[in-house]
mmCIF entry with sequence, helices, sheets and N, C-alpha, C, O atoms, coordinates in Angstrom:
data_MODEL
# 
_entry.id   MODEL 
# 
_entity.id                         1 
_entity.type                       polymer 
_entity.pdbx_number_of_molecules   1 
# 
_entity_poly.entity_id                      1 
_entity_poly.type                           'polypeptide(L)' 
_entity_poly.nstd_linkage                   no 
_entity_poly.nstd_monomer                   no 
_entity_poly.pdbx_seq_one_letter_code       
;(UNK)(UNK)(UNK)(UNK)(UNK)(UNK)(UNK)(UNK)(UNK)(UNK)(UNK)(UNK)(UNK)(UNK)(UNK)(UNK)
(UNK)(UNK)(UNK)(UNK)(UNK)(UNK)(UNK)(UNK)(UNK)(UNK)(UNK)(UNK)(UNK)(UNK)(UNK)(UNK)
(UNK)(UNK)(UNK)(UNK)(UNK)(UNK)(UNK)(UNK)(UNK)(UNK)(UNK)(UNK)(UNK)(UNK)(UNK)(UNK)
(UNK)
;
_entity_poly.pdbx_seq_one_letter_code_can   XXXXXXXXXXXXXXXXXXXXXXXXXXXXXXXXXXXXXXXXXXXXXXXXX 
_entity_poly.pdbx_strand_id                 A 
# 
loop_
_entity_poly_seq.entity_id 
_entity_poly_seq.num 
_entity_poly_seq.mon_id 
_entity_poly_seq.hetero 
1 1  UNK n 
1 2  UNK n 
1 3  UNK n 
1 4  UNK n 
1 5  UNK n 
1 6  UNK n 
1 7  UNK n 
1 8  UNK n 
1 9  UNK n 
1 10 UNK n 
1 11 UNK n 
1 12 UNK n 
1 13 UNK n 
1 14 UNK n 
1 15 UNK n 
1 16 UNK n 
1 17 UNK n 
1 18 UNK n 
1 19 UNK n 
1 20 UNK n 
1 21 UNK n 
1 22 UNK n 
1 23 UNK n 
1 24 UNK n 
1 25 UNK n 
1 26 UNK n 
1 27 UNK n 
1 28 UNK n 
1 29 UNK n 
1 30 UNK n 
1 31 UNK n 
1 32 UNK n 
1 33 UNK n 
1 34 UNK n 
1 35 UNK n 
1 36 UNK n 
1 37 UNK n 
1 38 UNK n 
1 39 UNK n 
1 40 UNK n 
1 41 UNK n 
1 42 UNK n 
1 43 UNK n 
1 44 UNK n 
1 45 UNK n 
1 46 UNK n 
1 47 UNK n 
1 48 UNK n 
1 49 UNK n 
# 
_struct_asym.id          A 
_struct_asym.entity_id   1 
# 
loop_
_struct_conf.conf_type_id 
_struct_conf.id 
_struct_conf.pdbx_PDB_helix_id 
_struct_conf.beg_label_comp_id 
_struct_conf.beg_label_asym_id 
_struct_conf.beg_label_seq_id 
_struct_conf.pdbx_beg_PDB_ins_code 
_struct_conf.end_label_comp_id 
_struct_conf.end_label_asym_id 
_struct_conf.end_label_seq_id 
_struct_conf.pdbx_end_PDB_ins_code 
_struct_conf.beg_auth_comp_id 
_struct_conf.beg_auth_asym_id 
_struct_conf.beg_auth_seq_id 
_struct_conf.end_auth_comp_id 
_struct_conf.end_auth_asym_id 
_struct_conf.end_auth_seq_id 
_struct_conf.pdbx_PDB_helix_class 
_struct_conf.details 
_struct_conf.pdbx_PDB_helix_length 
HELX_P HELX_P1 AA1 UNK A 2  ? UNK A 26 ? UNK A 2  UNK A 26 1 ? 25 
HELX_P HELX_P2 AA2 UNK A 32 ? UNK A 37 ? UNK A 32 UNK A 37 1 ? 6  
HELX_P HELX_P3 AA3 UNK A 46 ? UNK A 48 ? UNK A 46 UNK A 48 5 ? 3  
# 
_struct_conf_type.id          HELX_P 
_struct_conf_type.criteria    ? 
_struct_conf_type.reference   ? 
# 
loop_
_atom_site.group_PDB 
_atom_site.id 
_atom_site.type_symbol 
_atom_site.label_atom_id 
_atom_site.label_alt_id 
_atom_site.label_comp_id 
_atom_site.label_asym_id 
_atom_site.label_entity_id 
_atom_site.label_seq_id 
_atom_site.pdbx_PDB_ins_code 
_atom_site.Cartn_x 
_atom_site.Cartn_y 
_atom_site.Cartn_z 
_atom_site.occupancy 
_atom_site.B_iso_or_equiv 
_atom_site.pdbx_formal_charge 
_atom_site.auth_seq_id 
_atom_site.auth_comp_id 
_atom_site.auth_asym_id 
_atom_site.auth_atom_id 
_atom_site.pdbx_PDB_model_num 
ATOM 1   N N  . UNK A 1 1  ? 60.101 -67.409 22.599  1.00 0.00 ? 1  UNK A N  1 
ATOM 2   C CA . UNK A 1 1  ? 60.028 -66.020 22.177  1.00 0.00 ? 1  UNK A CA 1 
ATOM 3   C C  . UNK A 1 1  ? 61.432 -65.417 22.117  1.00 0.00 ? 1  UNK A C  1 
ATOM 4   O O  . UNK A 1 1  ? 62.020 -64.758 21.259  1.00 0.00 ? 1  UNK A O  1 
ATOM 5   N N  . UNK A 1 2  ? 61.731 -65.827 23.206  1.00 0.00 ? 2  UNK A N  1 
ATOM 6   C CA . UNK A 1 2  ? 63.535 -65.275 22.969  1.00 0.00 ? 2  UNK A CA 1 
ATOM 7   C C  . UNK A 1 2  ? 64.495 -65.634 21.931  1.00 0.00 ? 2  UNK A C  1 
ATOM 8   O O  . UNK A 1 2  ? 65.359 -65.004 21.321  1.00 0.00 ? 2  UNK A O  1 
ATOM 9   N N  . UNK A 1 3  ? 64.022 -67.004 21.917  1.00 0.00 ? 3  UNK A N  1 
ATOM 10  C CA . UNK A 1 3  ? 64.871 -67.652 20.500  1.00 0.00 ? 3  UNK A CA 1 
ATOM 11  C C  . UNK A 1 3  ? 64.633 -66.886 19.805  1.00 0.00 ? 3  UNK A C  1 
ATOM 12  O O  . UNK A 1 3  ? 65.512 -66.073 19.519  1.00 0.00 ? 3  UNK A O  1 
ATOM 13  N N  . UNK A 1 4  ? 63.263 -66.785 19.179  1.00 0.00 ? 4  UNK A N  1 
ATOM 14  C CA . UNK A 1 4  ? 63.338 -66.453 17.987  1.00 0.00 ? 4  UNK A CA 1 
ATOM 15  C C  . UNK A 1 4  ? 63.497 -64.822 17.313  1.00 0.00 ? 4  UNK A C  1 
ATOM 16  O O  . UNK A 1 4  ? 63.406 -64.498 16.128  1.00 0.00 ? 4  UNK A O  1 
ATOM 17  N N  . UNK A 1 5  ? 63.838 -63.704 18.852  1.00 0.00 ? 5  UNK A N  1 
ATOM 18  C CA . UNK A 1 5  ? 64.569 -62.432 18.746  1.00 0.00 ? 5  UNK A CA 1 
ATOM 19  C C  . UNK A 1 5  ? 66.157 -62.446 18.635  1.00 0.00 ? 5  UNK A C  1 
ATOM 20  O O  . UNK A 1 5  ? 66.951 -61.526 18.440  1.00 0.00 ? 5  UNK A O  1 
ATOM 21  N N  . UNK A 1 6  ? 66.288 -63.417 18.770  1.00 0.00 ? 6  UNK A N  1 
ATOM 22  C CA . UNK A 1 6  ? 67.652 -63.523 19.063  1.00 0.00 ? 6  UNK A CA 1 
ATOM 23  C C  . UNK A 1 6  ? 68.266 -63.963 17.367  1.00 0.00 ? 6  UNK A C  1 
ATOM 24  O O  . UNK A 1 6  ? 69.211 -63.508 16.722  1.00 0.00 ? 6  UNK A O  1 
ATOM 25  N N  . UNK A 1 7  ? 67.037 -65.263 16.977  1.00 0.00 ? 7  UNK A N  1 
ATOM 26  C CA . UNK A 1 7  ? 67.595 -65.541 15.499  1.00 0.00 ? 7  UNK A CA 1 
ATOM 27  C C  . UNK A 1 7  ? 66.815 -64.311 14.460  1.00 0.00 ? 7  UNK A C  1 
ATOM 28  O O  . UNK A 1 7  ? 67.188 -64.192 13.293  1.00 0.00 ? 7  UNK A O  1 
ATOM 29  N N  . UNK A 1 8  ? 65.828 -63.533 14.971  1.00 0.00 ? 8  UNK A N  1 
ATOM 30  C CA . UNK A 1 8  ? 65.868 -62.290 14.022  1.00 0.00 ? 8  UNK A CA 1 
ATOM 31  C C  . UNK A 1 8  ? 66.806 -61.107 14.337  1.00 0.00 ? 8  UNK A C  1 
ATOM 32  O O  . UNK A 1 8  ? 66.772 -60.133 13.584  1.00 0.00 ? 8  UNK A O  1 
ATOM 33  N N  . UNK A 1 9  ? 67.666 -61.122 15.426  1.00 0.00 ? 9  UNK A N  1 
ATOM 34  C CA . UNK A 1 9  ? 68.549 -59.914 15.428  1.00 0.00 ? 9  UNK A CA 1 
ATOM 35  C C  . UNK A 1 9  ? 69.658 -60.430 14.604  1.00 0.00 ? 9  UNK A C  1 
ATOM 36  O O  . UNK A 1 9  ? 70.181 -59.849 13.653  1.00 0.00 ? 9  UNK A O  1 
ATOM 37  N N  . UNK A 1 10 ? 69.856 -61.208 14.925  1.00 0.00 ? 10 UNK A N  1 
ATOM 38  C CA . UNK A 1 10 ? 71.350 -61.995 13.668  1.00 0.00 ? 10 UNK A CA 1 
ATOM 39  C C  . UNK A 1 10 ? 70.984 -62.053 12.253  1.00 0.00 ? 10 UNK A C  1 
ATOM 40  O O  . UNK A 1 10 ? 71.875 -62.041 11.405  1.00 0.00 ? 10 UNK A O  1 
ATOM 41  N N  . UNK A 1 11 ? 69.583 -62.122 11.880  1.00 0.00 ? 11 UNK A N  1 
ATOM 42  C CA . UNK A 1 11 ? 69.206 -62.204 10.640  1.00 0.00 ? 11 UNK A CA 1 
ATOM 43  C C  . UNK A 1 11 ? 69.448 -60.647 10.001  1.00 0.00 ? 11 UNK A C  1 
ATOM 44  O O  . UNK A 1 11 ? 70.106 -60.269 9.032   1.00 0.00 ? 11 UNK A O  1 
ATOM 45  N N  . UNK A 1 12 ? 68.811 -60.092 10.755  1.00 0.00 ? 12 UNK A N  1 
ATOM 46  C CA . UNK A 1 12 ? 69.049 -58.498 10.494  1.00 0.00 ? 12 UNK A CA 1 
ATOM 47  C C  . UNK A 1 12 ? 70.356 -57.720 10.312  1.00 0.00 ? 12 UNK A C  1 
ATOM 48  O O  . UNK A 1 12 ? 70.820 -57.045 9.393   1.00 0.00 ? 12 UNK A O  1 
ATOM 49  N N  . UNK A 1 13 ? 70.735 -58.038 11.421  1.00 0.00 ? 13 UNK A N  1 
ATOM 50  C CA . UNK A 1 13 ? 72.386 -57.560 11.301  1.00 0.00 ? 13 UNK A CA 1 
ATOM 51  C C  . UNK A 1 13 ? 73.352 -58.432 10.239  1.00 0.00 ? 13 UNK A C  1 
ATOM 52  O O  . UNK A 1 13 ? 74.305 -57.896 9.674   1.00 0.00 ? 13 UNK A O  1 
ATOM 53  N N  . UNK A 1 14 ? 72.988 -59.848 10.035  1.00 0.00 ? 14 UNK A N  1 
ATOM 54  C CA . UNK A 1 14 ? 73.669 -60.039 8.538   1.00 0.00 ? 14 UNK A CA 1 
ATOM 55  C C  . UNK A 1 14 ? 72.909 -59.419 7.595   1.00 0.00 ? 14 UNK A C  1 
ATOM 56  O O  . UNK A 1 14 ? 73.540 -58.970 6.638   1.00 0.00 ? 14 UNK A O  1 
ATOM 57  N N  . UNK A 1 15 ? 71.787 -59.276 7.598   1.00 0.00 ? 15 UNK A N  1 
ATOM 58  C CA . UNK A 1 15 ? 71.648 -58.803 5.752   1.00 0.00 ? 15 UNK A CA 1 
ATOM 59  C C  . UNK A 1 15 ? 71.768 -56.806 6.460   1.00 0.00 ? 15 UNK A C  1 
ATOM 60  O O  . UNK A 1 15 ? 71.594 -55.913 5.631   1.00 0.00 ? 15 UNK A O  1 
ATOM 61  N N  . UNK A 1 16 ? 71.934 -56.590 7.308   1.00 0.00 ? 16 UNK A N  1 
ATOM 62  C CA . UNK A 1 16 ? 72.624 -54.918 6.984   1.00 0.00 ? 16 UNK A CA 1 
ATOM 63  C C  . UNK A 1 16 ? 74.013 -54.566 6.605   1.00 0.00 ? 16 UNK A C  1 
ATOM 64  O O  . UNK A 1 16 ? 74.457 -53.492 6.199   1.00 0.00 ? 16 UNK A O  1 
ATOM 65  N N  . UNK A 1 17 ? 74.736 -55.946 6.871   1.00 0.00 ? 17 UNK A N  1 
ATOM 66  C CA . UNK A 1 17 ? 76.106 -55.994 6.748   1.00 0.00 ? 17 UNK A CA 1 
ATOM 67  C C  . UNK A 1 17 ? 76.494 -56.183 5.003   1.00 0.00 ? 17 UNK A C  1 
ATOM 68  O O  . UNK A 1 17 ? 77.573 -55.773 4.577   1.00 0.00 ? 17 UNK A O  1 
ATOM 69  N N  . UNK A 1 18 ? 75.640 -56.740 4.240   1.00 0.00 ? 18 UNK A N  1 
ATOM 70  C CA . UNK A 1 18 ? 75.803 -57.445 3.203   1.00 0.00 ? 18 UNK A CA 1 
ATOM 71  C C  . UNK A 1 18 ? 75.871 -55.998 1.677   1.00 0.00 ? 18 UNK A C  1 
ATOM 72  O O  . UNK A 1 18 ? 76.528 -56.066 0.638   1.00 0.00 ? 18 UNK A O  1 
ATOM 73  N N  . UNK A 1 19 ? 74.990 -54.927 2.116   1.00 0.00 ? 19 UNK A N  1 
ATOM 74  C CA . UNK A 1 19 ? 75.046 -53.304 1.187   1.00 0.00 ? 19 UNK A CA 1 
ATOM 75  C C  . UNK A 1 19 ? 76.876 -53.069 1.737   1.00 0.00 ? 19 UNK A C  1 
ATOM 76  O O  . UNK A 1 19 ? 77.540 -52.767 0.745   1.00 0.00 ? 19 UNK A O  1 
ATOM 77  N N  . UNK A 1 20 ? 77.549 -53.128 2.731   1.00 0.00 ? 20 UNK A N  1 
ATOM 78  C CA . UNK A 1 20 ? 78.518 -51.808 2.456   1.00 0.00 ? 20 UNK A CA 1 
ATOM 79  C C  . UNK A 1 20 ? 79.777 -53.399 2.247   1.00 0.00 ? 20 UNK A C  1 
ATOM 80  O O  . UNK A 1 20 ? 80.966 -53.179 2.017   1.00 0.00 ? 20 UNK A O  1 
ATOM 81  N N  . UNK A 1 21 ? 79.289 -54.728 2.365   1.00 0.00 ? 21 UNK A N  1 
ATOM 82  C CA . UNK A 1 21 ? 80.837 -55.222 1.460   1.00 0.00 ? 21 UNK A CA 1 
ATOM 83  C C  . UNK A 1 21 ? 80.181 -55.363 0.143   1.00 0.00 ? 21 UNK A C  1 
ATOM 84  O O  . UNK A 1 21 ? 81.120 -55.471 -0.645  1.00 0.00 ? 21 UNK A O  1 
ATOM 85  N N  . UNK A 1 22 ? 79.152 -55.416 -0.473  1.00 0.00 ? 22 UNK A N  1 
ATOM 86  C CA . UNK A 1 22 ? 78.657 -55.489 -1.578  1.00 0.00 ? 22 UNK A CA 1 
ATOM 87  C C  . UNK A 1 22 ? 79.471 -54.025 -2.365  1.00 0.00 ? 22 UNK A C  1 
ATOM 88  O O  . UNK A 1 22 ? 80.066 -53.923 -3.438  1.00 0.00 ? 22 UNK A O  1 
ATOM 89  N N  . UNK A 1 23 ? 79.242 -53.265 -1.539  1.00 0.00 ? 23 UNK A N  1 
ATOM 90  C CA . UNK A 1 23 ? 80.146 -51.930 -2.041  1.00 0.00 ? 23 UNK A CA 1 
ATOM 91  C C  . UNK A 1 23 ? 81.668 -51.952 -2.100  1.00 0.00 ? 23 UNK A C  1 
ATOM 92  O O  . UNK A 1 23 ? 82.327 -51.446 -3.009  1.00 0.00 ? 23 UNK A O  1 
ATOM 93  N N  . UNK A 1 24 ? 82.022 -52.412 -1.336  1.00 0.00 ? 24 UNK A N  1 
ATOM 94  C CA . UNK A 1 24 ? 83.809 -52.833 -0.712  1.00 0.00 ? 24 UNK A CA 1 
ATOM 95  C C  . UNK A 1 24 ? 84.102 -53.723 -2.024  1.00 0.00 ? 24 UNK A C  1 
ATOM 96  O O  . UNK A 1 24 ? 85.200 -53.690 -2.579  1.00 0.00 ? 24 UNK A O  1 
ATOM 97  N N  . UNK A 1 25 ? 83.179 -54.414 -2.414  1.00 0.00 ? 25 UNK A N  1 
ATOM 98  C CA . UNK A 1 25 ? 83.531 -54.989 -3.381  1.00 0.00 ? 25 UNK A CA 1 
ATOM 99  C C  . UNK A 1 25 ? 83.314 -54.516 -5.006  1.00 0.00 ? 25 UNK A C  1 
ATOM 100 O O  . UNK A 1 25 ? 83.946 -54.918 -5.983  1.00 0.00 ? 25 UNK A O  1 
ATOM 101 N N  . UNK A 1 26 ? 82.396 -53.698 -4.965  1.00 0.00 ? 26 UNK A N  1 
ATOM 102 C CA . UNK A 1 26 ? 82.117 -53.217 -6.577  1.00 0.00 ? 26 UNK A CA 1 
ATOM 103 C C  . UNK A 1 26 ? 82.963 -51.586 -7.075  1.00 0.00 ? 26 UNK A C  1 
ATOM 104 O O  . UNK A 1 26 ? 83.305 -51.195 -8.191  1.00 0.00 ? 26 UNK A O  1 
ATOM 105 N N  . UNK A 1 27 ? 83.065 -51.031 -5.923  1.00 0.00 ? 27 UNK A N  1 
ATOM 106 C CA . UNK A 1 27 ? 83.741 -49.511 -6.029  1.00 0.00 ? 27 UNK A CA 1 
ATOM 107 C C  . UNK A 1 27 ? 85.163 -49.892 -6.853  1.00 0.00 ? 27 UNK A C  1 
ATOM 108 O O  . UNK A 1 27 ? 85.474 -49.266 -7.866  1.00 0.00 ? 27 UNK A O  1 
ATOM 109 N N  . UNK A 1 28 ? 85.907 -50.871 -6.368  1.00 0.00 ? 28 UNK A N  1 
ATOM 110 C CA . UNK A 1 28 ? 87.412 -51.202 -7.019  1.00 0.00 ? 28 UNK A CA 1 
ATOM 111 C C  . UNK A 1 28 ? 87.785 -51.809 -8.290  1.00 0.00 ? 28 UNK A C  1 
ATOM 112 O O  . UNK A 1 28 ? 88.804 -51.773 -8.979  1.00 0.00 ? 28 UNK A O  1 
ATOM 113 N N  . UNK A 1 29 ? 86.136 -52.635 -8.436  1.00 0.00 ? 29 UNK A N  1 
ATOM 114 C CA . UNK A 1 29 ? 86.181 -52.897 -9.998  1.00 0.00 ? 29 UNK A CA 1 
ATOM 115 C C  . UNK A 1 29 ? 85.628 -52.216 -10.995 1.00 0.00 ? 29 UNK A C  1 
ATOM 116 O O  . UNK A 1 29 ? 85.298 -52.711 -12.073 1.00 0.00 ? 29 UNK A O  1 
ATOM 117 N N  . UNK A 1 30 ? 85.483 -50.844 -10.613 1.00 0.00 ? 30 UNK A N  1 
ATOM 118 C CA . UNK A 1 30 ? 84.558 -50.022 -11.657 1.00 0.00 ? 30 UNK A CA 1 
ATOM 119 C C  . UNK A 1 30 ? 85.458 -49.545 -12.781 1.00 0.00 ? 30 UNK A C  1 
ATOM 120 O O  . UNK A 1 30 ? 84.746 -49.045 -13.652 1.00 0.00 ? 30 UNK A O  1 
ATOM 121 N N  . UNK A 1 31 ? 86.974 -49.495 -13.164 1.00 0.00 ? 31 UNK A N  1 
ATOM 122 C CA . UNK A 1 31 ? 87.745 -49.302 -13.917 1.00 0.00 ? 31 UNK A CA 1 
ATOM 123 C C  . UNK A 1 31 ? 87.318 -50.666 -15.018 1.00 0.00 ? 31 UNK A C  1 
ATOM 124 O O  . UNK A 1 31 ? 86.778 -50.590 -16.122 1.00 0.00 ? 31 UNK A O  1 
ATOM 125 N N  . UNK A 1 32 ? 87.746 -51.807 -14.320 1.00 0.00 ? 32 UNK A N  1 
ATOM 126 C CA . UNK A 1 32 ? 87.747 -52.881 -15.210 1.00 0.00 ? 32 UNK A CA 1 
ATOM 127 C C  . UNK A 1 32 ? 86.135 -53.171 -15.784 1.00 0.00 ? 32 UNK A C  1 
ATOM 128 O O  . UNK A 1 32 ? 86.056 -53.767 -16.859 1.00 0.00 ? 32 UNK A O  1 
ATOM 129 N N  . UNK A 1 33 ? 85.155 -52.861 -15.258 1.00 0.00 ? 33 UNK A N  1 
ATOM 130 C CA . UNK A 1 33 ? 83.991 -53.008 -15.827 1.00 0.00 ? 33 UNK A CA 1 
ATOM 131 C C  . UNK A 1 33 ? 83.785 -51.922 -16.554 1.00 0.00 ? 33 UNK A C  1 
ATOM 132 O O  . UNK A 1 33 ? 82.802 -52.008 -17.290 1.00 0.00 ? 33 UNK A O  1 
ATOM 133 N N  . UNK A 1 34 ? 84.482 -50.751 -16.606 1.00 0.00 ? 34 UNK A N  1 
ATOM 134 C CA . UNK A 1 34 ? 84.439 -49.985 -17.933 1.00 0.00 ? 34 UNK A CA 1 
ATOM 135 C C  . UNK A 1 34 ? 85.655 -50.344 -18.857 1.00 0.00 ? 34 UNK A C  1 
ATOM 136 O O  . UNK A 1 34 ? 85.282 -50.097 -20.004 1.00 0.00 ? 34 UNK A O  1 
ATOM 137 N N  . UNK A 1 35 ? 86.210 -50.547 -18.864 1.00 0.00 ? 35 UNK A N  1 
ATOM 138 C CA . UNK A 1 35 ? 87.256 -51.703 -19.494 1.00 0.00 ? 35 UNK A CA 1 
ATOM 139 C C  . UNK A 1 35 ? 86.638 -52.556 -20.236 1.00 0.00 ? 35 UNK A C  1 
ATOM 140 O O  . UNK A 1 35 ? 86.753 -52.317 -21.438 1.00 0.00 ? 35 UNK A O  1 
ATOM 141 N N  . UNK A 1 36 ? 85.901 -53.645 -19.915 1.00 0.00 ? 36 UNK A N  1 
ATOM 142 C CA . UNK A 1 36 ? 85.176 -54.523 -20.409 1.00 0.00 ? 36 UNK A CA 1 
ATOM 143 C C  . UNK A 1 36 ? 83.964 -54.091 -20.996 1.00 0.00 ? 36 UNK A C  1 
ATOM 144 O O  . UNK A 1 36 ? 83.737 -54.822 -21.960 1.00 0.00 ? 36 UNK A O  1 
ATOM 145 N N  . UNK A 1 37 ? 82.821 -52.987 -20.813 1.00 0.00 ? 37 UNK A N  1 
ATOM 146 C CA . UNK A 1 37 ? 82.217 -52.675 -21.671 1.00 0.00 ? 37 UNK A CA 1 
ATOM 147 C C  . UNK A 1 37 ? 82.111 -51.576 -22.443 1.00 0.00 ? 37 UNK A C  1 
ATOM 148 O O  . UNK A 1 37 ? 81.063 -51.100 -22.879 1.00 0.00 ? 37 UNK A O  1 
ATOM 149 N N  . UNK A 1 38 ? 83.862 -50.943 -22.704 1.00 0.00 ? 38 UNK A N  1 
ATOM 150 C CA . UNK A 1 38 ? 84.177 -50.523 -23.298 1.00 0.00 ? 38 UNK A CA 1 
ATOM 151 C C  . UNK A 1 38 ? 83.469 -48.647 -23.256 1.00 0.00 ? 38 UNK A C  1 
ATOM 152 O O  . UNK A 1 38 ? 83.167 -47.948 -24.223 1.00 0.00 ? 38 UNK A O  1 
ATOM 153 N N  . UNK A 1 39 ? 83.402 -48.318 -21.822 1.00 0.00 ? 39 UNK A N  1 
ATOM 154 C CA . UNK A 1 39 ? 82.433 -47.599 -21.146 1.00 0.00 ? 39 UNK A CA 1 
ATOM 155 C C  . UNK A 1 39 ? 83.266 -46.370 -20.482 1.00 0.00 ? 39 UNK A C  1 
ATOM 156 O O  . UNK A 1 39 ? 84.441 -46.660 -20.260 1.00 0.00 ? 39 UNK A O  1 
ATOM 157 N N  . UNK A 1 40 ? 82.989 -45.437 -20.228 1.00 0.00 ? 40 UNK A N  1 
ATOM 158 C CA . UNK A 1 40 ? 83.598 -44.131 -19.881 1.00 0.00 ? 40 UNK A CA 1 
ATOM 159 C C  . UNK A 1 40 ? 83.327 -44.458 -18.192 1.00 0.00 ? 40 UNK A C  1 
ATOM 160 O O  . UNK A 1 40 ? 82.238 -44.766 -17.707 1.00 0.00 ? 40 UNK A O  1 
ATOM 161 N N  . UNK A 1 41 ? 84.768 -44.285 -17.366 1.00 0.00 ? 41 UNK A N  1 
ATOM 162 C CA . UNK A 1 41 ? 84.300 -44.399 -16.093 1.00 0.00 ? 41 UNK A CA 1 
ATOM 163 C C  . UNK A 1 41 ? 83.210 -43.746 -15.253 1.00 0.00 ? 41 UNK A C  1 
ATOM 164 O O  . UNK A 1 41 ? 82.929 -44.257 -14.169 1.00 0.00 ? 41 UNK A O  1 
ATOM 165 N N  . UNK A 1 42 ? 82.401 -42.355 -15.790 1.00 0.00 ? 42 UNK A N  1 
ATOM 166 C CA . UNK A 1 42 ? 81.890 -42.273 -15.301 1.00 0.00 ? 42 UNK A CA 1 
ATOM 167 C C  . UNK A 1 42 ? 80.355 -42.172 -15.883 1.00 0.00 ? 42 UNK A C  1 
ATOM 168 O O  . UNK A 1 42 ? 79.400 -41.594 -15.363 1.00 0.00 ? 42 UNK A O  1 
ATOM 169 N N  . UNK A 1 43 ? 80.409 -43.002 -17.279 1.00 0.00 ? 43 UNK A N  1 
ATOM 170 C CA . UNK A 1 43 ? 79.436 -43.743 -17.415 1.00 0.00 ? 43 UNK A CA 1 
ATOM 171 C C  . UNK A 1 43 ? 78.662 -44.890 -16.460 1.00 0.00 ? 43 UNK A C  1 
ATOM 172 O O  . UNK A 1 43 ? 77.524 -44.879 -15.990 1.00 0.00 ? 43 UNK A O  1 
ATOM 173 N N  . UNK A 1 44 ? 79.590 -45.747 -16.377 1.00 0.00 ? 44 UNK A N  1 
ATOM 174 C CA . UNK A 1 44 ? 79.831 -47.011 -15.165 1.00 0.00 ? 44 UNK A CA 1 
ATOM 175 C C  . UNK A 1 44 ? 79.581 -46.683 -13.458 1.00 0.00 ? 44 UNK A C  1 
ATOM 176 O O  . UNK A 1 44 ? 79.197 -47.474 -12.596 1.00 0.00 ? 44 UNK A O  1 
ATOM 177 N N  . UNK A 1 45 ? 79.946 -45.223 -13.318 1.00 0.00 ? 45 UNK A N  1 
ATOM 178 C CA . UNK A 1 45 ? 79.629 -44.506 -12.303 1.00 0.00 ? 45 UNK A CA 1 
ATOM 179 C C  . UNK A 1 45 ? 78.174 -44.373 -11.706 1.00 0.00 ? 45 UNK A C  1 
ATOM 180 O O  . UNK A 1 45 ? 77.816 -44.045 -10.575 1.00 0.00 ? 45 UNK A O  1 
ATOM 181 N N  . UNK A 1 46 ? 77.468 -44.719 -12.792 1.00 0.00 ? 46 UNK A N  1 
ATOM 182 C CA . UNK A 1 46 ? 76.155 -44.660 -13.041 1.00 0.00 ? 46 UNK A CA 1 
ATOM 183 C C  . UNK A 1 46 ? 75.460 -45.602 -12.483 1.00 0.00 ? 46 UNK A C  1 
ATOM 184 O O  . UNK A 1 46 ? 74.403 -45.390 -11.888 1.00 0.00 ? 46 UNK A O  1 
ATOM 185 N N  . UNK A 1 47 ? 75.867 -46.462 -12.593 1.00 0.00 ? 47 UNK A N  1 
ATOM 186 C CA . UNK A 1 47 ? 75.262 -47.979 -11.928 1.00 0.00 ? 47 UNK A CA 1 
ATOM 187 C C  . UNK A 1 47 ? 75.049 -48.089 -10.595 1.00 0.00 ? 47 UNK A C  1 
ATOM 188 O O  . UNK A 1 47 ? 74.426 -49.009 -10.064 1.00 0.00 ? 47 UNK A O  1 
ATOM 189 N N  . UNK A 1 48 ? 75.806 -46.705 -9.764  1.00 0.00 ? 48 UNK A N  1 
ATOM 190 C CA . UNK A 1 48 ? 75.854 -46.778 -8.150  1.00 0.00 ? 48 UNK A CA 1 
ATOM 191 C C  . UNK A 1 48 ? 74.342 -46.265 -7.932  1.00 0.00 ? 48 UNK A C  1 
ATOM 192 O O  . UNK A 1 48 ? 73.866 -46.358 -6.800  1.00 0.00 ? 48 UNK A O  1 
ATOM 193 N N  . UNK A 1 49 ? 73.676 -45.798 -8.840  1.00 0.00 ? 49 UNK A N  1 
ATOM 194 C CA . UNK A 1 49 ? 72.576 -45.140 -8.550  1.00 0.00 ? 49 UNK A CA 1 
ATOM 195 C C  . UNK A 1 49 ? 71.330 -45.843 -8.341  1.00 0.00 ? 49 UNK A C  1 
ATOM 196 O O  . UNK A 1 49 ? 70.306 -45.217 -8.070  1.00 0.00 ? 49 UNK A O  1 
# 
């Protein structure tokens, strides 16, 4: 029983971790992905939604 709180608290806490670098990572390329589809930045802005 313990095991397997122990391998669902680690499961949990990686996938809560995985939304804010998923963000860390898309916020800095939002220039170049309006760049590439030829898109008003805050067209592209749009996608956070």
């Amino acid at each position: 029983m313990k095991h397997n709180f122990l391998r669902l608290a680690l499961v949990l806490g990686l996938l809560s971790a995985i939304g804010p670098f998923a963000i860390d990572m898309y916020l800095p390329a939002l220039p170049a992905i309006g760049r590439a589809l030829r898109a008003d930045v805050h067209q592209v802005q749009l996608s956070l939604m």
